[in-house]
N, C-alpha and C positions, 0 to 999 in steps of 0.2 A: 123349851118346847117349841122347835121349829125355828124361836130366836129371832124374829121376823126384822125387828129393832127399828122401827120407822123411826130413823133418829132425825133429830132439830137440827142437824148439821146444818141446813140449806137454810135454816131462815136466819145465818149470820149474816149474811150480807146485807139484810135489811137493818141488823143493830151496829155493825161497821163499817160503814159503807167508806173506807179510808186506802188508800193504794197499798201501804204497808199490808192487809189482810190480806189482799187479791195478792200481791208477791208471795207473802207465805203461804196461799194455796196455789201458785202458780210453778214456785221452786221450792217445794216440800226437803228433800232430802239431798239436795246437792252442795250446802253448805257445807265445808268441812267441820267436823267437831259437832255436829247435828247429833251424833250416837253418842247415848250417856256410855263412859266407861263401865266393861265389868272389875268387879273385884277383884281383884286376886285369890283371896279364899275361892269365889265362886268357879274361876276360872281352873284350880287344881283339884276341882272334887272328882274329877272323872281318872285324874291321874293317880289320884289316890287308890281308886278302887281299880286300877286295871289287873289285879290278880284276884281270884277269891277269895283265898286266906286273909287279905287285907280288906275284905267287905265289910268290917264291923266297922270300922275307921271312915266309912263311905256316908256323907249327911243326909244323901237320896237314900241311902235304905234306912238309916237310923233316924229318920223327922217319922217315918211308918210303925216304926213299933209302938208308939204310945201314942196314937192322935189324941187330940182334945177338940171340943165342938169350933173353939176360936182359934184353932190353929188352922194358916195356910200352909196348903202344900206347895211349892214347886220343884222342877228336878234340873238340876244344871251340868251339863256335860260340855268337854272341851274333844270336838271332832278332830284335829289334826292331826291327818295322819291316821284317819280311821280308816279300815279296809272294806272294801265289800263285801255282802253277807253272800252265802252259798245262796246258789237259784232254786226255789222248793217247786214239787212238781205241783202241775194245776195250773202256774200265774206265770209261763211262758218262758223264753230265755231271753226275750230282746232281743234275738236277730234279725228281727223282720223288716221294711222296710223300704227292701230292694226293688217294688214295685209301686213306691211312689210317684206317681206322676209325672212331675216337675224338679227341678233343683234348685228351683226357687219361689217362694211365695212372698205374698205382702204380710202376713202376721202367722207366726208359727206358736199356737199355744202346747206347752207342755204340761201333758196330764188330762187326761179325761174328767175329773170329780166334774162337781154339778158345778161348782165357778172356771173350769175350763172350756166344761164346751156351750155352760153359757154364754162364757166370753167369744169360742170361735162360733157359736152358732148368729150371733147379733153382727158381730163383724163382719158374717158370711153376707147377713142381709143388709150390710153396710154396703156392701159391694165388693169387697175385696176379697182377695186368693186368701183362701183359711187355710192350712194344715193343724191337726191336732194329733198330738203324739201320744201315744200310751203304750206305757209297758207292760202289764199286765194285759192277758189276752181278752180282758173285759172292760169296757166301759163304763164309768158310773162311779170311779172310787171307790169311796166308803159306801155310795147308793148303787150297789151291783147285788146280785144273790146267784145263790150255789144251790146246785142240785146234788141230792144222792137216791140213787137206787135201791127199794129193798122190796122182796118177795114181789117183785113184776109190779111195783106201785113207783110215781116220781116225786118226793119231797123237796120243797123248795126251802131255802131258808134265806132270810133276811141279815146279813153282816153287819151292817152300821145304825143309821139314824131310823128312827120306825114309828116315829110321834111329831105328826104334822098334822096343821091348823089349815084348814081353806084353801085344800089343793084341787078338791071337788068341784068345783066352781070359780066363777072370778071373785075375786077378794082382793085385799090388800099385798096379801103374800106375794112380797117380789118374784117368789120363784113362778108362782101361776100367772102372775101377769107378763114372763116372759116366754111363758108355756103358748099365750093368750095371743102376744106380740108376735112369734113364729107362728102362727096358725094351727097347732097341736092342740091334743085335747090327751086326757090324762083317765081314763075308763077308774071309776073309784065307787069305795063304799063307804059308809060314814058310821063314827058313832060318837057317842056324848059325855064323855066323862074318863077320868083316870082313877084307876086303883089304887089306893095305899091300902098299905099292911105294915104296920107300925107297930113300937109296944103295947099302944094303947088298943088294937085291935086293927079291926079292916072299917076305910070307911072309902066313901069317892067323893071327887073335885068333879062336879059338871060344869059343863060349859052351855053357854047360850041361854043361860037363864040368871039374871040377878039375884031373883027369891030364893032360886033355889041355892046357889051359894051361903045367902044369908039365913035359912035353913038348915046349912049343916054346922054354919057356925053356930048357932043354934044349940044344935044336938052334941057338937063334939066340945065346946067348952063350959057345958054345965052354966052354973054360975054367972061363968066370966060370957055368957054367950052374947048379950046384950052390946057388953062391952066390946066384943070383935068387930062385932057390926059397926059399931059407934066409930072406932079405933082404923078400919078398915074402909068404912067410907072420908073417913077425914083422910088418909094416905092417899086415895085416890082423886079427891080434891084437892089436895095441894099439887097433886101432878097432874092436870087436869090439861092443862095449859098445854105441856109438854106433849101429853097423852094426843089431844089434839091434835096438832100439827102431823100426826101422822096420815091426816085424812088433807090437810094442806100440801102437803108435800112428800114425793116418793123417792125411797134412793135409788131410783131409774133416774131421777130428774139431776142427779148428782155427775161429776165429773171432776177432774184435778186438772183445772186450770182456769182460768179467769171466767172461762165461756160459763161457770156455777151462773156467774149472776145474771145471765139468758134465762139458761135453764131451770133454774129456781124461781123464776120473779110470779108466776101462778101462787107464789104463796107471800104474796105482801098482802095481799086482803087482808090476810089470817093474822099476821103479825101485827096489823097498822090496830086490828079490834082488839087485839092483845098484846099489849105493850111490857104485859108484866114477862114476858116471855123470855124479854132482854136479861132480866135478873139471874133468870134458871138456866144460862147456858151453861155455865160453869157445872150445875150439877148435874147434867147430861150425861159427860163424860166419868162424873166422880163416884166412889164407892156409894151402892145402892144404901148401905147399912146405916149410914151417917142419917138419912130423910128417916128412914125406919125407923133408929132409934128416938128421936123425934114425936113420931106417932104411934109407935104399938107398942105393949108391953108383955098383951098376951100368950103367952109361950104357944101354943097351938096357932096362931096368928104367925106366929115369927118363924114356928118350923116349916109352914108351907111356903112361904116365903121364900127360905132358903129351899126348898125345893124347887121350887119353880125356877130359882138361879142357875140351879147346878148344870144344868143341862148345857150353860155358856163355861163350866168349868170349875167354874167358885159360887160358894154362898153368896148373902146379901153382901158380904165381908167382902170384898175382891171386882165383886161383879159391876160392871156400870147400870147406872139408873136407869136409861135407857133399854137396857135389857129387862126392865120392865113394863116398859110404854106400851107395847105390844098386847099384853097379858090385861094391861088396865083398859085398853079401849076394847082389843076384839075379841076378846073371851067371853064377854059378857053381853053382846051380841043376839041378839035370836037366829041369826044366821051361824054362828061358829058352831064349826064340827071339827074332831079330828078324824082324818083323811087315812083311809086305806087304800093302795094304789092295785088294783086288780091284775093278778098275776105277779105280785111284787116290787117292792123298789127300783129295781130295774128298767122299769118303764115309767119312771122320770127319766132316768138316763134314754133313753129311746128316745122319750120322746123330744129331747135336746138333739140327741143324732139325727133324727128325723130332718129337725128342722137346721141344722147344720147343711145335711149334705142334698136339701132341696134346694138350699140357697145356694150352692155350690160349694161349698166345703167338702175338704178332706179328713178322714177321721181313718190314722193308720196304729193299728193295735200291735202287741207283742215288740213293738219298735223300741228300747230303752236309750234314754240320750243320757250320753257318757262326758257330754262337754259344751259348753256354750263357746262359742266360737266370737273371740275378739279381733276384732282389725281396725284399726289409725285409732284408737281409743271409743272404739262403739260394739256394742252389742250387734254381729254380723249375722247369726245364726247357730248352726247347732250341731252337732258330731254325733251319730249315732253310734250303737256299743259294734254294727258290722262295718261298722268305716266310713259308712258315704253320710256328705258332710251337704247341708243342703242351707239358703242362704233366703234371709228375712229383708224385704227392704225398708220397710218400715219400722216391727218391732218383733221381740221375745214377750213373752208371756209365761212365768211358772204358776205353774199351777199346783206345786209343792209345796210342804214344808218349807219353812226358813233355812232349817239344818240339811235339808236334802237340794235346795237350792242353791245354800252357800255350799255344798259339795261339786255342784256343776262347774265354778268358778273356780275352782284350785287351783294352781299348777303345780308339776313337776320343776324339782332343781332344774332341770334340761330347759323348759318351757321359759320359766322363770329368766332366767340366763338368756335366753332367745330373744322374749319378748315379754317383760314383765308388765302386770297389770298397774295401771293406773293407782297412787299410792290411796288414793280416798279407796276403791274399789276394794285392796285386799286388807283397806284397813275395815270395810265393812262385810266382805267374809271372815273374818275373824271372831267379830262382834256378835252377827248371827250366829256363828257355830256357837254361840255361848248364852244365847237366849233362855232364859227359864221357861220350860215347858212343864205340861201339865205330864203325870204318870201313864203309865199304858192302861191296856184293858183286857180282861180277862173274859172270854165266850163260852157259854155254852147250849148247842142247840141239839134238840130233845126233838123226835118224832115218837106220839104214843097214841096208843089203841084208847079208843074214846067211845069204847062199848058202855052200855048205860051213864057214861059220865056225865052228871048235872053240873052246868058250870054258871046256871041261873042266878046265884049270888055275886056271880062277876058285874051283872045288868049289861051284858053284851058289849062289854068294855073288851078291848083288844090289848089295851097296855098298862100297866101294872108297876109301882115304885114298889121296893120295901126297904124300910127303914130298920135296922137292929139295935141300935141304940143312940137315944137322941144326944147324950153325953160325949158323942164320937167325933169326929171331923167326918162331913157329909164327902169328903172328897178319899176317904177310906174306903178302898177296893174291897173290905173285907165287912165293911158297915151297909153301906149303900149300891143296891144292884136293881134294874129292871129287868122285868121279861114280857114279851111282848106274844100274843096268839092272833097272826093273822088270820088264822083259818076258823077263827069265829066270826070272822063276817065275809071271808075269800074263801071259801071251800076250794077253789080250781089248784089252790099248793100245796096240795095233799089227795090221797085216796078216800076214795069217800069213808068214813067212820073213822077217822085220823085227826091229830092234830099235831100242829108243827108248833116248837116253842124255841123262841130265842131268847136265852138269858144273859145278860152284861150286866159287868161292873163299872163303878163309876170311874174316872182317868187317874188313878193314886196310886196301881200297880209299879213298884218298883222294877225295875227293868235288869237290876245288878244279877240279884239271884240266877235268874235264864241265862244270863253270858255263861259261856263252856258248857250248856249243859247238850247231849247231842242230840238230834231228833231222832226219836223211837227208842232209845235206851232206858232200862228201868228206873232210872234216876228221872229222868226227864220225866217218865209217866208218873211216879211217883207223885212226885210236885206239884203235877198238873193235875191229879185227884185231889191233892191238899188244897192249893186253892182255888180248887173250884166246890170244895165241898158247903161254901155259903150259900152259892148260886143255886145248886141243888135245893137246899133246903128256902131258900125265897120260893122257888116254884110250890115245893111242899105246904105252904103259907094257904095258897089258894087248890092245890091237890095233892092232899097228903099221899095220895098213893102212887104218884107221878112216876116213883122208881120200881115200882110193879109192873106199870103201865109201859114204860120204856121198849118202842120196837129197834132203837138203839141211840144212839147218843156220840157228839161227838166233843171234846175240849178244844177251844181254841186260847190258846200260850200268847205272851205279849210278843213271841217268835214269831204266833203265827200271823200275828195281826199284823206286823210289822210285813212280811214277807206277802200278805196277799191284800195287804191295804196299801203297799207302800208308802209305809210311813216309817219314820227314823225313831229305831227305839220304840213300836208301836204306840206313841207318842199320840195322845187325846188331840195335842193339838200346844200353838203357842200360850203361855201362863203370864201375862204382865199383868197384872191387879191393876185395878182401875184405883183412880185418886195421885195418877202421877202420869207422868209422858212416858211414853216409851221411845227406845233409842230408835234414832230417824223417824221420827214423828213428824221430823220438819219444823220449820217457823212457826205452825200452830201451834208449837208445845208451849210457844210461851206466852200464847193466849187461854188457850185452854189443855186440861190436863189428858190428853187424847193418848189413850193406853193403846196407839198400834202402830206397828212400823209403817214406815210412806209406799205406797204403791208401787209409786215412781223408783229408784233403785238409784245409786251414785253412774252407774254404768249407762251411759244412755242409748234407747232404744231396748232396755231391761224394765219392764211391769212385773212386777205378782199381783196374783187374786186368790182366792182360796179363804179358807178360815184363818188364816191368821192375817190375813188382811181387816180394813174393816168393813162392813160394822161387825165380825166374830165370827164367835165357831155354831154352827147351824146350818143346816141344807141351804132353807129361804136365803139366810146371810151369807154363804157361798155365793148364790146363785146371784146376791145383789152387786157381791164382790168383783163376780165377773161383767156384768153390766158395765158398772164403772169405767171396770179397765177398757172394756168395748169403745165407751164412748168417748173418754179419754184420748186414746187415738184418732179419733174422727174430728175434722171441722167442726163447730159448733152448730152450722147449717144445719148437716145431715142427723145430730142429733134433738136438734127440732124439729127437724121434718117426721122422726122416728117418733119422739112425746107426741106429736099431733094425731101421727096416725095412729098410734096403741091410744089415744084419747077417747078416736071412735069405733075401738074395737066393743068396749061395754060403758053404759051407763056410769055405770061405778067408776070408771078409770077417764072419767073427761076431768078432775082435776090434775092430771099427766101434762095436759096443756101449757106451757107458758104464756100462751094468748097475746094481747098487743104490746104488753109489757116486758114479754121477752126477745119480742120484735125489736123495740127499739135499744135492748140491749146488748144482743146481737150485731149491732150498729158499730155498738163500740170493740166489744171484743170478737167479735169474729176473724180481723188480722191477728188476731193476736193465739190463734188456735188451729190443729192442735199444736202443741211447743214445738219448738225448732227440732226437738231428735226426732220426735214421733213424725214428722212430713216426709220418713222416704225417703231415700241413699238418692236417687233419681230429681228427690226435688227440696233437698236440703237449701241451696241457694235462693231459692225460690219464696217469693212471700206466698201465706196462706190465705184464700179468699174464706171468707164469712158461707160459703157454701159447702161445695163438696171439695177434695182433695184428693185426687188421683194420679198413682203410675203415670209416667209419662205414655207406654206403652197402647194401657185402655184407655187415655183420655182422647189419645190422638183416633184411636178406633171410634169411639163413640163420637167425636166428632166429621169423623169423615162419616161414618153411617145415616 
């Protein structure tokens, strides 16, 4: 829910303060042997299935037939050698392009989602030449919406993410306080609470009220209701500590490379009054369920729980602890709302464009990049799918997938032969093409006549779980589905007496079945009535007559998800279970058990952002993903000068400050930032001052001016 994950990352430097830390957050993944091997089992499971007669034999479709509640899901495919999918109409062909500006900028992010043009819109206000790439003819990724036309009215529908905490206001939510930091404003409406519909009946999760949580515990465990309370405030006292630090430290304040211990040190107060903090890093990163089991026992305790996880991918099983710190300190809030964005999701993405291309960024759409472009062993730039090749002096930026990123990297025999990649490089496209990801997802969005419809039992809730059986695996496409109605509290995305509904499955859609099947064929439509026919009946939960009501309806296939989300395999997103490192985690893997691959890339002058970066999968955690990468590039300087001034943008956000404490740490690491690839083809040679870092081109300008 949003994911927001104000994690403790940042208060290790106050319990390590040892050079060996600051190396392994300084050179994350450039050690060779950094990437845990895959298996071999894991590595032939896509070879197995590449026919469909052989699909029975496939572990990705065969872990789905029979889930059980303690079963994880993941899906593991081996890409080499994978072809292109056909272009579907609507989400453009990539040729465009030809009227970029320039042939070269200082940071080229590719991908529009909310950690791309976070990252190019911060960068822009860094000072530097941004371009941002996107293939698709919309911006916004997963946070974009689609219109359709019917009987002379315009329906808007929602695609991706539709359950967000404190977008309405300033808050913690990294994504509003970069909304905050560009000077945009985000036009919203609010409401209080989430729907389930469960075996057990319909009941709701409010937010912004203590009592009233511990009221429905209450009501919904009979008996044992006492006992939830008991059980549930003792859970969130033992993470209290953890929970905390989310109001000491922000992952704005974060970066990957020494300069953390500048940018971070606003939260030694916190740490110095809380010492037991030192204890709990380890379980920051580690399976949520381990503390759980611990403290709760009561089955309705334990199911919301895992609800409240999934939305990062996995139950309490899988999930990091930290992906709960969020939920424990601002949920319960008198100020938490969840956020509807006025005229749709879309306008987060806007509002990132906005402040992108006020700062001087470029944002070029329908453009699809076919190749990252290597020269003398560095990440040079990028090839577009019409030819022209345009050139980064600083850095690359994906803002993809792992598996769509390690595609950019391939070569051709020809290539290969010419000029082959660096042996760490394609030993770590290999690796990612082989990352366990989470399953697709299955849409269905519904426009229906809302003549007398009372939907007063909702209590003007906008978004809605349902659960079909608690016995299931919460990550069963076929168990677990939301549907979301903006237009109970947005009237303007729809005609008046309408409502628009989006309904999705959770990420466990197996991907095999769809291969060959073709679009618009009866086979294909078949399919996609089968399963979608759960979806249908979740809506039914809260309006049994929804398919009366129907002014039409359309299915969305892990095809199509794939083809207008641009994601590989319509892929949720990366699947590494927390409780272990993931490959290229970097030298922190053998401090803590940090379930995400490194930013930073073997290839230098190569960053990712996005959800499979950290801190996950989530809008807010996107958008903090991109931050990172923003300032990661930048001297340490200029991202103090950027925490001081987003300090006195609100009240709320003066703990953003590092104040005199990150003054004098700054001192020290400021040569020392940003690392040697990220300072610029132009000023490689060149040592880094503790300030700002510029082209040789604009520095010599602004100084003659």
């Amino acid at each position: 829910v949003g994911v927001a994950t104000r994690l403790g990352i940042a208060v290790m430097p106050w319990a390590v303060h040892t050079f060996a830390l600051t190396v392994a957050l300084a050179l994350p993944a450039r050690c060779s042997g950094a990437g845990r091997a895959v298996q071999p089992m894991q590595a032939s499971r896509y070879r197995a299935a590449s026919s469909r007669p052989a699909m029975t034999l496939n572990k990705n479709v065969e872990q789905t037939k029979d889930t059980s509640r303690e079963k994880i899901m993941t899906f593991v495919y081996d890409d080499v050698g994978a072809e292109r999918k056909p272009v579907r109409a609507g989400t453009g062909n990539g040729m465009s392009g030809q009227d970029i500006p320039s042939d070269d900028y200082d940071i080229i992010v590719i991908g529009s989602g909310v950690g791309g043009l976070a990252c190019g819109a911060l960068s822009a206000k860094y000072g530097d030449r941004v371009l941002v790439v996107e293939s698709h003819v919309k911006a916004g990724g997963s946070a974009h919406t689609f219109e359709r036309q019917h009987n002379g009215g315009t329906y808007s529908f929602e695609v991706g993410p539709s359950i967000f905490e404190g977008l309405h206001e300033p808050s913690i939510n990294p994504l509003r306080m970069i909304i905050d930091i560009l000077g945009e404003d985000l036009p919203s409406k609010t409401y209080n609470g989430i729907g389930y519909f469960t075996p057990e009946g319909f009941w709701r999760f409010p937010v912004g009220s203590k009592s009233a949580f511990e009221q429905t515990l209450l009501e919904q465990c009979g008996e044992d209701g006492p006992l939830a309370i008991e059980q549930w405030n003792a859970l969130r006292e033992r993470l209290r500590t953890l929970s905390g630090s989310t109001m000491a430290v922000s992952l704005l304040n974060l970066r990957q490379d020494p300069g953390f211990l500048a940018t971070t040190a606003g939260s030694l107060p916190y740490v110095a009054t809380h010492p037991d903090i030192f204890g709990d890093l380890d379980m920051l990163f580690d399976s949520l369920h381990k503390v759980v089991d611990e403290y709760v026992t009561v089955p309705f305790l334990r199911n919301f729980i895992d609800t409240m996880c999934i939305f990062c991918g996995f139950p309490a099983k899988g999930a990091m602890t930290a992906h709960m710190l969020y939920i424990l300190e601002r949920f319960f809030d008198e100020k938490a709302a969840f956020t509807v964005p006025i005229g749709g999701t879309c306008n987060i993405a806007n509002a990132l464009v906005r402040g992108l291309e006020k700062h001087g960024g470029t944002l070029q759409l329908n453009a699809h990049v076919e190749k990252v472009l290597v020269e003398g062993g560095r990440c040079a730039g990028i090839r577009l799918r019409n030819g022209r090749e345009i050139r980064a002096t600083k850095a690359v930026v994906s803002n993809l997938t792992p598996f769509d990123t390690a595609k950019l990297l391939r070569q051709t025999p020809e290539e290969k032969a010419a000029a082959p990649l660096p042996t760490a490089v394609e030993e770590y496209v290999s690796q990612f093409s082989k990352l366990p990801r989470h399953g697709a997802i299955m849409h269905l969005f519904v426009a229906i006549d809302a003549t007398d419809l009372d939907l007063s039992h909702l209590g003007g809730d906008c978004a809605h779980l349902v659960v079909q059986d608690w016995g299931r695996s919460l990550q069963d496409s076929q168990n677990l589905c939301s549907f979301f109605i903006p237009s109970i509290r947005d009237p303007s995305v729809c005609p008046e007496g309408k409502h628009v509904i989006h309904v999705y499955s959770s990420g466990g859609e197996p991907y095999e079945p769809w291969e060959g099947l073709e679009d618009g064929s009866p086979e294909y439509e078949k399919y996609k009535a089968e399963r979608a026919e759960v979806l249908w009946r979740a809506v039914e939960r809260a309006i049994p007559d929804v398919r009366d009501r129907a002014e039409f309806s359309i299915i969305g296939s892990p095809l199509a998800h794939e083809a207008f989300l641009r994601r590989d395999r319509g892929t949720y997103g990366m699947a590494w279970a927390a409780g272990t490192a993931a490959p290229y985690a970097g030298l922190l893997k053998f401090a803590l058990p940090f379930p995400f691959p490194d930013m930073k890339t073997p290839l230098d002058g190569l960053l990712r952002c996005g959800d499979s970066c950290f801190p996950g999968i989530g809008t807010p955690s996107a958008a903090a993903s991109g931050a990172i990468a923003a300032s990661t590039i930048q001297p340490v300087g200029k991202h103090m000068e950027l925490l001081k001034e987003a300090s006195q943008v609100h009240p709320m956000y003066k703990f953003l400050d590092p104040g005199l404490l990150g003054k004098a740490y700054q001192v020290v690491t400021g040569p020392l930032t940003p690392s040697p690839e990220l300072r610029g083809t132009s000023a490689m040679a060149a040592p880094a001052s503790s300030g700002s870092a510029q082209p040789a081109e604009k520095a010599s300008e602004q100084s003659s001016s």
